[in-house]
C-alpha positions as CSV (number, residue, x, y, z in Angstrom):
1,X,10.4,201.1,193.4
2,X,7.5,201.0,190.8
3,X,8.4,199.4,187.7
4,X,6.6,199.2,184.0
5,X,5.9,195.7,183.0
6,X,6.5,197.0,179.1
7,X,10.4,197.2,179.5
8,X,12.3,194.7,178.0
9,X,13.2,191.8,179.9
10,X,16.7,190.4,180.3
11,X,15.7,186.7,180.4
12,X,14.0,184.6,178.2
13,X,10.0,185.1,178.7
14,X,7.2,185.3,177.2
15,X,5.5,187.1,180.2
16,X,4.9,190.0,178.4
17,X,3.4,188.5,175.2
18,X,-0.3,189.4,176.2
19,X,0.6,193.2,175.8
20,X,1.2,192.7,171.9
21,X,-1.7,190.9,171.3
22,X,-3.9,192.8,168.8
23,X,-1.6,194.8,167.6
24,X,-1.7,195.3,163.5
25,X,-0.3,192.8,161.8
26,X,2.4,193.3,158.8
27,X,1.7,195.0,156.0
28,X,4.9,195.9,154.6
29,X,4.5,199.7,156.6
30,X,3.8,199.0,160.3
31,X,6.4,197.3,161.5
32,X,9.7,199.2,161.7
33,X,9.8,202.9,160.3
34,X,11.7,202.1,157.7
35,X,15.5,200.6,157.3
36,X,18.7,202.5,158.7
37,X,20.3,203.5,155.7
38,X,23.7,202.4,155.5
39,X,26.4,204.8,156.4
40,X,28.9,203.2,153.8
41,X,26.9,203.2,150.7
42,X,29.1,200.5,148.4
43,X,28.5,199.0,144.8
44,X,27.6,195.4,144.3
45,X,27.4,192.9,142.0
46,X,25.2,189.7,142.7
47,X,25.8,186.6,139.9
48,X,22.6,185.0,139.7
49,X,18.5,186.6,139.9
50,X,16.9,183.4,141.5
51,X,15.0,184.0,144.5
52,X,17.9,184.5,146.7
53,X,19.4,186.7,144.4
54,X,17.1,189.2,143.8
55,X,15.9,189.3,148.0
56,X,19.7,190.2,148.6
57,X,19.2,192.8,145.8
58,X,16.1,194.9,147.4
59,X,17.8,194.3,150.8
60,X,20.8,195.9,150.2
61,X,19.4,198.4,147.8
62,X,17.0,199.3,150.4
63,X,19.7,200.6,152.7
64,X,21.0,203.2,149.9
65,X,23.6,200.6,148.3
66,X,24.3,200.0,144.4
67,X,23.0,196.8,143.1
68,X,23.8,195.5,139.5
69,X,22.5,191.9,139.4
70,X,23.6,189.6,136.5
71,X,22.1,186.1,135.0
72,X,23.3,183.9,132.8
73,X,19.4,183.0,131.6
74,X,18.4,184.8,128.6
75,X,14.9,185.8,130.7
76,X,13.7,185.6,133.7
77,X,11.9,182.9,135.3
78,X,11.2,179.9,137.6
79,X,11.3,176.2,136.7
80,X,8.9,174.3,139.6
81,X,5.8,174.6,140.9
82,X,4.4,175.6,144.3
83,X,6.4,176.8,147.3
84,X,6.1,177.9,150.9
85,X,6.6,181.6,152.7
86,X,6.9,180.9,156.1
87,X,6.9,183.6,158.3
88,X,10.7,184.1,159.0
89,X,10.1,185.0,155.3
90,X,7.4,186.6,154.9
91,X,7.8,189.3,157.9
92,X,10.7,190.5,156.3
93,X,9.7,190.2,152.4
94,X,6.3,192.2,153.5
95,X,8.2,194.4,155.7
96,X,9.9,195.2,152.4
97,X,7.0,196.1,150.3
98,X,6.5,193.0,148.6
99,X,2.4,192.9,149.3
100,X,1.3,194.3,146.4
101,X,3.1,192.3,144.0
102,X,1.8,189.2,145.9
103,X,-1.2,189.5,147.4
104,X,-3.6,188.2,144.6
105,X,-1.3,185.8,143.8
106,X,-0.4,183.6,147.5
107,X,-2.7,181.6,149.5
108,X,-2.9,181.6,153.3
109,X,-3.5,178.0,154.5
110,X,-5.3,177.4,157.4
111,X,-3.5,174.2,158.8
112,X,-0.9,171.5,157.9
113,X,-2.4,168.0,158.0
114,X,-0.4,165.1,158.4
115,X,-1.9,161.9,157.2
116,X,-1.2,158.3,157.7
117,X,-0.6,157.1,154.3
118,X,-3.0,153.9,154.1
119,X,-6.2,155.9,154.6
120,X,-5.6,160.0,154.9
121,X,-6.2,160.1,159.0
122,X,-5.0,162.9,160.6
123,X,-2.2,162.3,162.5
124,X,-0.9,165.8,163.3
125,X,-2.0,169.4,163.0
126,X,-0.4,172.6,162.9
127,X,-2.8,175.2,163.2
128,X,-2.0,178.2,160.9
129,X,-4.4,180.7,160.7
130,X,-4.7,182.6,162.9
131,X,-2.0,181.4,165.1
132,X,1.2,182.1,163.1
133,X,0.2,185.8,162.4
134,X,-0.7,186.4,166.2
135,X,2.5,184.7,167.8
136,X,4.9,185.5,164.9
137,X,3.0,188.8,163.5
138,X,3.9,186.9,159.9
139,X,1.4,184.9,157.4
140,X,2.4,181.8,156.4
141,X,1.9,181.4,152.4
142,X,2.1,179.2,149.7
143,X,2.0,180.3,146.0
144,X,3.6,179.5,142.4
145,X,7.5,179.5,142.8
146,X,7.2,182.0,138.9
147,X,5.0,184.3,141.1
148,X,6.9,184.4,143.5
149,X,10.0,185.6,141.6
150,X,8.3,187.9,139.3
151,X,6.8,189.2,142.3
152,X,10.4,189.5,143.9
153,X,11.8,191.2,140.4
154,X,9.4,193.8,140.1
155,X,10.4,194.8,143.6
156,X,13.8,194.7,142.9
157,X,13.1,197.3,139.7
158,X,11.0,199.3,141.9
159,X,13.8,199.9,143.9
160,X,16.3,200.9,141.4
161,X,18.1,197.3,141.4
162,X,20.4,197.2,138.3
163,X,19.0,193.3,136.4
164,X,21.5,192.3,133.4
165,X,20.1,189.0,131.9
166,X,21.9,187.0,129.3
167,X,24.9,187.7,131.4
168,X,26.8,184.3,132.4
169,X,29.6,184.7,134.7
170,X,33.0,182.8,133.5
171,X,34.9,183.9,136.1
172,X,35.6,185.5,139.5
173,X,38.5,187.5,140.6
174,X,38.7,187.7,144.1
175,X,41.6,190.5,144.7
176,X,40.1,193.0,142.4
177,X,37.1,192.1,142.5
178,X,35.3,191.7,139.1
179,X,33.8,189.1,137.4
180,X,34.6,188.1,133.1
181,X,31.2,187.8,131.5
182,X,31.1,184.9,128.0
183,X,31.5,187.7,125.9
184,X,34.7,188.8,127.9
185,X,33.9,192.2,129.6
186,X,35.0,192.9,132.7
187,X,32.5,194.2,135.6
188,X,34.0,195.5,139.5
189,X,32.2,196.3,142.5
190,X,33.2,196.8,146.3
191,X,32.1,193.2,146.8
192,X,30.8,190.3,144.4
193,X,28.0,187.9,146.1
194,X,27.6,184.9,143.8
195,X,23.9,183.7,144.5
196,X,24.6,181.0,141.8
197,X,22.9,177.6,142.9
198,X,23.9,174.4,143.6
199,X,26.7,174.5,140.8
200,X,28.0,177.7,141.8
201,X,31.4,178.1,140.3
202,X,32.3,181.0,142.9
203,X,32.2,177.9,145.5
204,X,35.3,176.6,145.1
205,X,37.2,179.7,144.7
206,X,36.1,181.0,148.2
207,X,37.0,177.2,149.1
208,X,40.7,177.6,148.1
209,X,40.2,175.7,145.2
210,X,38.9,172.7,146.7
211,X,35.4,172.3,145.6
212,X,32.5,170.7,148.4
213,X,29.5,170.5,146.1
214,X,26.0,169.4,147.4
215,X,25.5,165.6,147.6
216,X,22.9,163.4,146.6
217,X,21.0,162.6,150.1
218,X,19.2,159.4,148.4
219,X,16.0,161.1,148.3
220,X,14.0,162.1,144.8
221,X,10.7,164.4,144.3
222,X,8.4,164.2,141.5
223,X,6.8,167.6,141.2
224,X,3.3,168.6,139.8
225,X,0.2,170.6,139.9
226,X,-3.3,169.0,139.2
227,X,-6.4,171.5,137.6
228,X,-8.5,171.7,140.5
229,X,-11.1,172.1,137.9
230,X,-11.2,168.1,137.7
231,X,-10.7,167.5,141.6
232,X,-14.4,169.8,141.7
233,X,-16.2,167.2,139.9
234,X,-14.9,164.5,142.5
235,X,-16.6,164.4,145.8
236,X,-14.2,161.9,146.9
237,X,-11.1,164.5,146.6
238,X,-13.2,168.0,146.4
239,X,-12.9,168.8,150.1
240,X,-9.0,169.5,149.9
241,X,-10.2,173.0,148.0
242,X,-12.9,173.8,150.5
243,X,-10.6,175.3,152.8
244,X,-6.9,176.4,152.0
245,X,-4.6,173.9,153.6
246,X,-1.8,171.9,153.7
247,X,-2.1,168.3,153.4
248,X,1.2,165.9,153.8
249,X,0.7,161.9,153.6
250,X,3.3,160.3,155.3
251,X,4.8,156.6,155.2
252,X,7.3,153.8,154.6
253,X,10.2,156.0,152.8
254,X,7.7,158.5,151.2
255,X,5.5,161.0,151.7
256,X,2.9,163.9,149.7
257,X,2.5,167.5,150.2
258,X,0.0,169.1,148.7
259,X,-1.4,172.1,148.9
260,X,-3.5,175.1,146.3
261,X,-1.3,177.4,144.7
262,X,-2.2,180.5,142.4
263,X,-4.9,181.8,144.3
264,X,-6.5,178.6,144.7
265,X,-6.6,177.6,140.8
266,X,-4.2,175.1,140.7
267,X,-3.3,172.2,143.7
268,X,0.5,171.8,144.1
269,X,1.7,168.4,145.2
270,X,5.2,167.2,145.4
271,X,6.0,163.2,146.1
272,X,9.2,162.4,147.6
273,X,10.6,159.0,148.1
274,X,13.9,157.2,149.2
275,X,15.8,156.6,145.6
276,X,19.4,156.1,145.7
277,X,20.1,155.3,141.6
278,X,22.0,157.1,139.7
279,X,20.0,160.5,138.5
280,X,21.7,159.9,134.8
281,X,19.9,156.3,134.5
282,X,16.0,158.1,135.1
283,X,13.8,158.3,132.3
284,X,12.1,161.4,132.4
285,X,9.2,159.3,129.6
286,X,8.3,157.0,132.4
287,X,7.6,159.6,135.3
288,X,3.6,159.2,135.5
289,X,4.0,155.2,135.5
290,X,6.3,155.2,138.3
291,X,5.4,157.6,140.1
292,X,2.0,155.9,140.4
293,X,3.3,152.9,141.1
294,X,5.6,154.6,144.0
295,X,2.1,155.0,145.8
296,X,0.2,152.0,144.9
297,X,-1.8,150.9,147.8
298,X,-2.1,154.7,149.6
299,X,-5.2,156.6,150.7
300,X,-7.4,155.9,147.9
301,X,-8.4,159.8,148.0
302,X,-4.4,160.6,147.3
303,X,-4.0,158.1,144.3
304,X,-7.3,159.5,142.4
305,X,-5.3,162.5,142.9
306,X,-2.3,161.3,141.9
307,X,-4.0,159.7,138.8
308,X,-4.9,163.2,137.8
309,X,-1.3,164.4,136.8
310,X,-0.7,164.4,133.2
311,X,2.8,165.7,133.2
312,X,5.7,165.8,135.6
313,X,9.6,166.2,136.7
314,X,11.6,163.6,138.8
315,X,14.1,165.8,140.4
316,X,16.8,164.5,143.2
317,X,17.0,166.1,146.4
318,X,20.7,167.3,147.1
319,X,21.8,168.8,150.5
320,X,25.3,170.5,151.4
321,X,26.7,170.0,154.4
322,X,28.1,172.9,156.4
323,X,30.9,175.1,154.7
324,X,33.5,176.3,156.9
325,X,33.8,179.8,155.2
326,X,31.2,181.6,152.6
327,X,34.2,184.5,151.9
328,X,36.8,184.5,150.4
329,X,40.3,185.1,152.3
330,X,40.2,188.6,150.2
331,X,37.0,189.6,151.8
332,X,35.6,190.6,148.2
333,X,34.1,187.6,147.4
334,X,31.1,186.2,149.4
335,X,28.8,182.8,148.6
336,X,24.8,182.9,149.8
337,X,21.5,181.0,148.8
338,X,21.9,177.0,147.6
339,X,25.8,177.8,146.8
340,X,26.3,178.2,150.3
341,X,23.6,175.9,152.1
342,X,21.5,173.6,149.6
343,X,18.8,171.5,151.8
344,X,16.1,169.1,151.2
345,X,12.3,170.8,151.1
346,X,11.2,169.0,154.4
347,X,11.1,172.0,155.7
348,X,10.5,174.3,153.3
349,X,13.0,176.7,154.2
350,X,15.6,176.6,151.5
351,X,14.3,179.8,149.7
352,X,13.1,181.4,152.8
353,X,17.0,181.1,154.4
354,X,18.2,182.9,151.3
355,X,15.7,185.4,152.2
356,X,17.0,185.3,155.7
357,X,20.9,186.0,154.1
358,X,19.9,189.0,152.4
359,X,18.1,191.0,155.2
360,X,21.2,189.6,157.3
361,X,23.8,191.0,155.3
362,X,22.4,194.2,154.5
363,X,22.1,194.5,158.3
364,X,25.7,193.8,159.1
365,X,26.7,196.0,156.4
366,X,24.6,199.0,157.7
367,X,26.3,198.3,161.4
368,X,30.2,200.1,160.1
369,X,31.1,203.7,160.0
370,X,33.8,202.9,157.8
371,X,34.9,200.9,154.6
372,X,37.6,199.5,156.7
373,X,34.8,197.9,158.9
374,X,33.4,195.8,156.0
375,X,35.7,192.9,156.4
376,X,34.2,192.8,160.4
377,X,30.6,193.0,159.0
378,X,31.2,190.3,156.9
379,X,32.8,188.1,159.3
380,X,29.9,188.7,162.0
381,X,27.2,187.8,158.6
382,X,29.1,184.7,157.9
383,X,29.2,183.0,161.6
384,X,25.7,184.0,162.0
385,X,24.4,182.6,158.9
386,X,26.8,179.6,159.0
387,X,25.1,178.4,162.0
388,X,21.7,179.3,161.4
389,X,21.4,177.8,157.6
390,X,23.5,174.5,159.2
391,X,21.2,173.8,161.7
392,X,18.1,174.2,159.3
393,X,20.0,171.5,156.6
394,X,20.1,169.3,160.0
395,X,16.6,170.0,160.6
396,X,15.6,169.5,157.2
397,X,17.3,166.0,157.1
398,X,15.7,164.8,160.3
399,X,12.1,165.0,158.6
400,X,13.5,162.9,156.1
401,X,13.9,160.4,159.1
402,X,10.5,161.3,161.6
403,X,8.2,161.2,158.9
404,X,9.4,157.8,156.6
405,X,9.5,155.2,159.8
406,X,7.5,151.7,158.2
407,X,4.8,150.7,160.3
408,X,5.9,149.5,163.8
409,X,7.3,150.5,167.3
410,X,8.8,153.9,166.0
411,X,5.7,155.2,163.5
412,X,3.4,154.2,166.2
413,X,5.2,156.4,169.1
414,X,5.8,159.3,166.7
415,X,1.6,159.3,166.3
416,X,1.4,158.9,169.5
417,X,3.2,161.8,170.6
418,X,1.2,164.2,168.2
419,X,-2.2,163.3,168.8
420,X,-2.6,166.0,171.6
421,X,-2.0,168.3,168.5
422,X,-4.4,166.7,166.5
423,X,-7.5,167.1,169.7
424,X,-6.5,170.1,171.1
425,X,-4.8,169.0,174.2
426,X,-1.8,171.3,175.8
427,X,1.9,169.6,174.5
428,X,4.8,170.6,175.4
429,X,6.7,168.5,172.1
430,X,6.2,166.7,169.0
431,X,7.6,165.1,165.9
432,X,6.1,167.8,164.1
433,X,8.6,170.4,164.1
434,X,6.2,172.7,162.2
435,X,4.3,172.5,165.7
436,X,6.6,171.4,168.4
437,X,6.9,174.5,170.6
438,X,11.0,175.1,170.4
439,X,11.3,174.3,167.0
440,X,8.5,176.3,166.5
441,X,10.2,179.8,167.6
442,X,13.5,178.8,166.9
443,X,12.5,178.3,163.2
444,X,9.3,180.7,162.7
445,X,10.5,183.9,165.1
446,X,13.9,184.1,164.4
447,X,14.0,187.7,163.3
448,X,17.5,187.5,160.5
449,X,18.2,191.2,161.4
450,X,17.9,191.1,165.1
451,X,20.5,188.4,165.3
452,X,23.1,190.3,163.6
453,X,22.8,192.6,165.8
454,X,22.9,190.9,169.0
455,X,25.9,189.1,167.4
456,X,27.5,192.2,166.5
457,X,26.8,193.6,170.4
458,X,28.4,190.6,171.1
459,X,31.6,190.6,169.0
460,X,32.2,194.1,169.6
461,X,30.5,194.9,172.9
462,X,29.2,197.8,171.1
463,X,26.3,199.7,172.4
464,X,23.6,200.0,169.0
C-alpha cells in the first residue's frame, strides 16, 4: 500500500518538519484563511483595556461577537518600559492583523546572551534569528510596552471593538450579569470577563468571596531605558546596538536584561534582585543610589551602563499561585490576564499568556451550536488555561532559582551544561529554558487555539 509522507501523523514526530521548511512566514494573511466565525454571536463586556484586555477584545470580535470594553483610566496608556513578543504571541497577534500597527515600531533580536555577571562572558546563547521564525513560523520581538498597546488599541477600533474609558467598575453581578459603573449605571452582557490586574475586584467574587491575591515572591525590578545616543559615544558599551540582541547578566540573587526598544532608539534594561522588605518602606528618591550600589562590582561594561540612567521605578515582582476556578459558579462571570495568573518576567510571558487566553476563549466559544453550550466552552477554556498559565508561573519561578545560584558547585554546573549552546555543539538540555529543546516547544509552539480544540475532541469526543 503506497502511502504520502504529508499526512498527519498520530505520534509525536518531527519527521515531517523538512517538508515546511521555506514556507512563508506570518504576515498576518498566510497562515489560516481567516477565523471560523462563531455560530453563537453573544455580547461582551471586558473590565479593563490593558494588554490582555484589548487581545481578548479583537479575538472575540474577530469571530463576529459584540465587544464593549470598559476602563477605569481616564486615557489610554502603558506605565513601563520595554517588553517581549515571543512567538506563542506573536503568531497569533500577527495572524490577527496586528503588523501594520507594529512593524516600525518592534525590534527582532538576533540572540539572547547570558552573561556571567563579574565580566559579561557568554555563558549561554539562544539563537533567535532565524531560528524561531523557521521552527515556530513566529518572530520573536521586543518593543515599548505603550507601543505595544496603542498598537493593540487601534486594532481593537479597527475591528469595531466598543472602548469606554473613564469607566471604573464598582461592582459585578454575577446572576444577571452586569456591572455598576462610579457614576451608578448599569451595563449587561451574555458574559462579563474582568481583565482587571493584580487587584482585580471580580477575583474574589468568582472565589466565593474568599479573596487569593498575588503574593510578594521576595524579588524587586528596577525598570529603565538609557538614550542610546550616549551609549554611541562609548566604545566600551557601543557594541550592544550593533546588532539587535538580548543581553541578560546573571549572578548572586540578581540579574540584567537589556535589550533596544523603539526601533532601536532607546535600550531597555530591567534589574531584578532578591528584596524581601516591605514595598511601603522603599523610597522611590533613592532608586539611582541603590540601584547602583545593587551592582557594584559587575561587568564594568554593565555599570557604565547602569551609570547612564537618570530616572527610574523600583517595582516588586508579585506571582499568584494557581486558582482553582476563573468562573464564576453562574457561568457569567469569567477572570483572565494578571487577575487570573500574575507571574514574575523571567520568562517574559505574562502579557503574552493573556494573549494566549484571548485566542483561547474566542476558540472555545466558536466550538457550540447553541447558547446552552456556553457554560461547556467555558469549562473546556478554564482547564485548559488553568494548566497552561500554572505551569508557566512554575516556570517563571524556577529562573528566579537557575539563574541567581552564588558562585560555586551549582553556578558552575549550570555553565557547564550550556556551553554546547554557547559553541555550537548538539544538546539535548539546558538551564536555559529559552533554549533547552522541551521547554523550547512546550513554551514557543504551543499553538492556544489548537489546544482547545484537541481538548474539546477530548471532552466531548467530537469529530471538528
Amino acid at each position: 500500500m503506497r502511502s504520502t509522507p504529508a499526512s498527519t501523523p498520530s505520534y509525536p514526530t518531527r519527521c515531517l518538519d523538512f517538508l515546511q521548511k521555506g514556507e512563508a512566514e506570518p504576515n498576518g494573511h498566510d497562515l489560516k484563511q481567516g477565523p471560523d466565525d462563531a455560530k453563537v454571536r453573544l455580547r461582551f463586556i471586558i473590565v479593563g483595556a490593558g494588554l490582555g484586555g484589548l487581545a481578548t477584545a479583537i479575538a472575540l470580535t474577530r469571530r463576529g461577537h459584540n465587544v464593549t470594553v470598559f476602563e477605569q483610566a481616564p486615557e489610554l496608556g502603558e506605565v513601563g518600559a520595554g517588553i517581549q513578543i515571543p512567538a506563542n504571541s506573536s503568531r497569533l497577534l500577527l495572524h490577527w492583523g496586528i503588523e501594520p500597527f507594529l512593524k516600525d515600531k518592534v525590534v527582532e533580536p538576533a540572540s539572547m546572551a547570558f552573561r556571567r555577571w563579574q565580566n559579561g562572558d557568554v555563558i549561554g546563547l539562544t539563537r533567535l534569528v532565524p531560528e524561531f521564525r523557521q521552527t515556530f513560523k513566529a518572530p520573536y520581538y521586543v518593543i515599548h510596552r505603550a507601543h505595544f498597546h496603542d498598537a493593540l488599541y487601534k486594532l481593537a477600533l479597527k475591528l469595531g471593538v466598543t472602548v469606554l474609558v473613564n469607566s471604573r467598575v464598582l461592582d459585578y453581578d454575577p446572576e444577571t450579569p452586569s456591572i455598576t459603573l462610579e457614576n451608578g449605571q448599569l451595563h449587561s452582557a451574555d458574559l462579563i470577563i474582568a481583565v482587571d490586574g493584580v487587584k482585580s475586584v471580580a477575583r474574589r467574587i468568582v472565589l466565593g468571596g474568599v479573596d487569593q491575591r498575588p503574593a510578594p515572591t521576595g524579588f524587586a525590578a528596577y525598570r529603565a531605558t538609557v538614550d542610546v545616543e550616549k551609549m554611541k559615544v562609548d566604545p566600551d558599551v557601543s557594541w550592544l546596538l550593533e546588532k539587535p540582541s538580548l543581553n541578560i547578566w546573571i549572578g548572586e540573587d540578581r540579574h540584567v536584561m537589556s535589550y533596544t526598544i523603539d526601533a532601536g532608539k532607546s535600550f531597555n534594561m530591567v534589574l531584578s534582585h532578591v528584596d524581601h522588605s516591605d514595598p511601603s518602606t522603599w523610597n522611590q528618591q533613592t532608586v539611582i543610589k541603590d540601584m547602583r550600589n545593587y551592582f557594584k562590582g559587575w561587568d564594568p561594561r554593565l555599570t557604565k551602563i547602569i551609570n547612564m540612567i537618570d530616572k527610574s521605578l523600583k517595582w516588586p515582582l508579585m506571582s499568584g499561585a494557581p486558582l482553582k476556578k476563573w468562573l464564576a459558579p453562574s457561568s457569567k462571570l469569567l477572570i483572565m490576564g494578571d487577575a487570573a495568573h500574575a507571574m514574575v518576567p523571567y520568562m517574559s510571558q505574562g502579557a503574552a499568556i493573556a494573549v494566549e487566553d484571548g485566542a483561547a476563549l474566542a476558540q472555545a466559544l466558536s466550538m457550540i451550536d447553541t447558547p446552552d453550550q456556553l457554560q461547556d466552552a467555558l469549562r473546556v477554556f478554564e482547564a485548559e488555561r488553568i494548566k497552561r498559565s500554572s505551569q508557566m508561573q512554575e516556570a517563571s519561578l524556577r529562573n528566579g532559582r537557575i539563574w541567581h545560584f552564588p558562585d560555586g558547585r551549582e553556578q558552575e554546573a549550570r555553565d557547564k551544561a550550556m556551553r554546547p549552546e554557547v559553541e555550537g555543539r548538539h544538546f539535548l538540555s539546558s538551564p536555559n529554558q529559552w533554549s533547552d529543546p522541551v521547554t523550547q516547544w512546550w513554551c514557543y509552539g504551543y499553538d492556544a487555539e489548537q489546544a482547545i480544540i484537541d481538548a474539546w475532541k477530548v471532552k466531548f469526543r467530537a469529530h471538528i
